[in-house]
N, C-alpha and C positions, 0 to 999 in steps of 0.2 A: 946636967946634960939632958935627962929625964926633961926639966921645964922649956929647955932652948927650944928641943926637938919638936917638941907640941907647939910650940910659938911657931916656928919655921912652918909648921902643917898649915899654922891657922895664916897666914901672910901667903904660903900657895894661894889656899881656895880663895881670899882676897885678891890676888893679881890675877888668878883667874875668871873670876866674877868679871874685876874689871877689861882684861881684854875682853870677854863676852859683851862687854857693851860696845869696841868699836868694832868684832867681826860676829855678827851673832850668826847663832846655829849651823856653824860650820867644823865640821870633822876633825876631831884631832887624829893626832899623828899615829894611835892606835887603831881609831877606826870605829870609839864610841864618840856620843856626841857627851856637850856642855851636861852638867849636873842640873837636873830638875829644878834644884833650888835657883839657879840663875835665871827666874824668870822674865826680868826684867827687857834683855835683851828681845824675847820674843815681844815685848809688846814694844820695844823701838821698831823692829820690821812692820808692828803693824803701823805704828803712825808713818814711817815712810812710805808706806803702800799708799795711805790715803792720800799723801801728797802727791804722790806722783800722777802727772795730767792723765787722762781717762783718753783710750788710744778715738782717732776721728770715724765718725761713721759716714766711711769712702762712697759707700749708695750713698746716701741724702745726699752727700757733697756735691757728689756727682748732678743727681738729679738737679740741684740748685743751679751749678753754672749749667747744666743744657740750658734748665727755666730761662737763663740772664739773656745768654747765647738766644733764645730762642726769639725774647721779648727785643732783645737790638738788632736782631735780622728782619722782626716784622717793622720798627720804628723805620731803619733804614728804608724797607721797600714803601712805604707809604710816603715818605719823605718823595722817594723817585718818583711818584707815580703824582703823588702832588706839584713834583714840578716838572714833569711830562704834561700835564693835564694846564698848568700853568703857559706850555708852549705852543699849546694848542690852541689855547683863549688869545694868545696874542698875534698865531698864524689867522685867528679869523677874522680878530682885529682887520688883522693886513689887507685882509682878502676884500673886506666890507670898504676899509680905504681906497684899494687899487681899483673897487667898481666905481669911483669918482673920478678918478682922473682916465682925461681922455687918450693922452697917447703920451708919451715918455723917450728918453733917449738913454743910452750908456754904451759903458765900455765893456764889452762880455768878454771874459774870458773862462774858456773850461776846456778841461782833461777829461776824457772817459775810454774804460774799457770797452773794447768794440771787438767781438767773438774770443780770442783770447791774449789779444796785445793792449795794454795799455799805451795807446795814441799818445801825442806830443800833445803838449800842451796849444791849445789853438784859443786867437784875439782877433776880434772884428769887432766893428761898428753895430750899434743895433739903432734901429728906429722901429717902434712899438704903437697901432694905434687900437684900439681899445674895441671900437666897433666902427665898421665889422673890424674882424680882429686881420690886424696887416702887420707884415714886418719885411724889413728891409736889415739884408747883410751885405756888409762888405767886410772881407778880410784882410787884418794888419799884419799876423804872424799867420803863421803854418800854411796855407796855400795861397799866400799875400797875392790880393787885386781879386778872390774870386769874390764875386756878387749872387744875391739871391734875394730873390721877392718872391711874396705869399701875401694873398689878398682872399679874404673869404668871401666864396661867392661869384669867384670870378675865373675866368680862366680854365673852364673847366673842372674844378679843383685842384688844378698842377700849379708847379711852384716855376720861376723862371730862373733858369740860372746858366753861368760859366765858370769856369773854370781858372785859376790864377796864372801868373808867370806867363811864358809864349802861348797857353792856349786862351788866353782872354783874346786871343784876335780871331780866336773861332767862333764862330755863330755860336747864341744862345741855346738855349735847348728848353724845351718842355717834360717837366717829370711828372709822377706823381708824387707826391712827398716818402710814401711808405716804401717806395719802389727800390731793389737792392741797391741800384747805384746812386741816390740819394742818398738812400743808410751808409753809404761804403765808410763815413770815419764816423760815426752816429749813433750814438745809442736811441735818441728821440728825434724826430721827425721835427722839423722848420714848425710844423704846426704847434708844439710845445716849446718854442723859444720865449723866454721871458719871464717876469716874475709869475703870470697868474699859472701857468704850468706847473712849473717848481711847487708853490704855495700847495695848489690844491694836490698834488703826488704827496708832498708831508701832512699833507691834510689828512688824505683816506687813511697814510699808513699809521699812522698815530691813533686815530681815533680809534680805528681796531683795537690798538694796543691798549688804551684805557678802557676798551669793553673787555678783553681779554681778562684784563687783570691777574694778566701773568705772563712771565717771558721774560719780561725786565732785570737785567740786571742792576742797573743804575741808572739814575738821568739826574744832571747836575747843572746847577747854574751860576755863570759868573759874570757879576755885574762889573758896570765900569770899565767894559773893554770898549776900543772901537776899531775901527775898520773904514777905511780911506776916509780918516779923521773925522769920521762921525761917532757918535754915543751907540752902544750896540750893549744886548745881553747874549753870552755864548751860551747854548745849552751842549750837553755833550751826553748823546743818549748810547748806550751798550745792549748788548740782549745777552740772554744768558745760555743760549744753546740754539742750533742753528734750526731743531726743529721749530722754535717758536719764532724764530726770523729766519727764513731760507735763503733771501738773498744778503741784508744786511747785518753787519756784527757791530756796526758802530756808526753814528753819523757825528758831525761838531756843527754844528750851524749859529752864523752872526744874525739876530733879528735886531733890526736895527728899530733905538727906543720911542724914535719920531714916527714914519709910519710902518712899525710892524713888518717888516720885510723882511726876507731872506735875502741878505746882500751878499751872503757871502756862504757857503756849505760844502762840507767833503764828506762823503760818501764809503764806507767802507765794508769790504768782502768775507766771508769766513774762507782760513787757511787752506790753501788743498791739502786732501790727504797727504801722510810723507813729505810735507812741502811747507815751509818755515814752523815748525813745531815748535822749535829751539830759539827763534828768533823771538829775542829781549823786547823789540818794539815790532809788531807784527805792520801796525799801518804804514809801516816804511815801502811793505808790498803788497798790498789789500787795498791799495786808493784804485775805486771802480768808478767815483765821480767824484767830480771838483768846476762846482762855479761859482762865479764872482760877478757883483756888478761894480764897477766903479763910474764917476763924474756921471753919474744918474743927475739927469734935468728932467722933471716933473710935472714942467710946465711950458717943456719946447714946442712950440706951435710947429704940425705938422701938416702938409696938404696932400690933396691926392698927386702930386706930383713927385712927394716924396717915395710914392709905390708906384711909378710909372717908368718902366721901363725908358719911354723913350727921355728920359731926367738928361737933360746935355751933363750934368755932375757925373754920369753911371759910366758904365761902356757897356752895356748892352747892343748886340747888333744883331 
């Protein structure tokens, strides 16, 4: 009984030993730990320690994606600004082009904000001559039948015009072009009708913006579009606060890839206060300008009689 008893002893500390290898150093049920002798178990905790992954060092990590973060917001703005700078070289293209040809025809159509109504969309006729600088409207949509000529140089400086619908049977009239009731649906004056207007307005504001070199949110370019079936690149420039652009938050503009033109551009506002914050797509109500040229002819021979009032084509009286 004496032998059993001592065997039984020595088969505890064995079963004990061995549970200390799969729960080490943990409290038994009285409240002392494992026997000294069960060293073993302390050095399993140590080899699991070493295994176990080493916790991340959240600063560096940190600091690493700002660095990524930092290095793809500078790539991005050089991107835009390379192809801002890109629209620029191709408005002056335009511009160097449009001082060759002499006088041009199309179809104008533009929308603009005018003090704080967004106007109807308004279509007339243009006729363009280069120098002196003449133009000749007649309107198809919005106050259809009115007429108006602008001849530099001439006339005083006034423009001659009537009015559409029953009052095209009233006399003409003489304006200045700047004058309120010339502006009355207008944001620019007859004197800037046409490509070289437009052109050189994207011209100043731009080239600020590439000496700025800053403000930009993005400017993007998409080839292969067109615009009354011709080859066109869209650019679509944004700004990033309204102090660095006060009046515009966004323009799209088609330069067309044969000569460099703006044939096509819309124009866009920053939100009023309290007033479309929420709105998903803001330029639904932010369009402050929008024009178009279409069936542009380049090489339509035009006469002085084209800007001569008494034209038996006009109704002038």
């Amino acid at each position: 009984m004496k032998f059993i008893g001592t065997l039984l002893v020595g088969l505890a500390s064995l079963i004990a030993c061995g549970v200390g290898r799969l729960f080490p150093s943990n409290p038994t049920s009285s409240g002392t730990t494992q026997s000294a002798t069960c060293v073993e178990p302390q050095q399993v905790v140590t080899r699991r320690i070493e295994f176990d992954p080493e916790p991340a060092n959240s600063a560096n990590d940190t600091q690493s994606d700002h660095a990524i973060a930092s290095d793809a917001g500078q790539t991005e703005d050089s991107e835009s600004l390379a192809t801002l700078k890109r629209k620029v070289d191709l408005l002056e293209q335009g511009e160097k082009f449009l001082a060759g040809v002499d006088c041009y025809t199309a179809t104008l159509a533009k929308q603009e904000m005018v003090g704080t109504e967004l106007l109807d969309e308004q279509t007339m006729q243009l006729k363009c001559r280069q120098k002196p600088f003449s133009v000749y409207l007649v309107w198809t949509a919005g106050d259809t039948g009115r007429e108006v000529i602008y001849v530099e140089g001439e006339n005083d400086g006034k423009m001659i015009a009537h009015d559409g619908g029953w009052k095209a049977r009233l006399p003409a009239f003489n304006l200045d072009p700047n004058c309120r009731l010339a502006m009355r649906d207008a944001r620019y004056p007859v004197t800037s009708a046409g490509f070289a207007a437009l052109t050189t307005m994207m011209l100043e504001l731009h080239r600020e913006d590439v000496a700025k070199n800053s403000g930009l949110a993005s400017c993007r370019a998409e080839e292969d579009q067109t615009f009354d079936g011709r080859p066109c690149t869209v650019f679509t420039t944004e700004y990033s606060s309204q102090a660095s652009s006060p009046t515009y938050r966004k323009s799209i503009t088609y330069i067309d890839n044969e000569w460099k033109l703006p044939v096509h551009s819309k124009h866009f506002e920053w939100p009023a206060t309290g007033k479309n914050g929420d709105n998903a797509n803001p330029d639904d109500s932010t369009l402050i300008e929008s024009y178009s040229f279409t069936d542009v002819d380049l090489e339509c021979p035009l006469s002085e009689s084209d800007f001569d009032r008494d034209n038996s084509d006009y109704r002038f009286r």
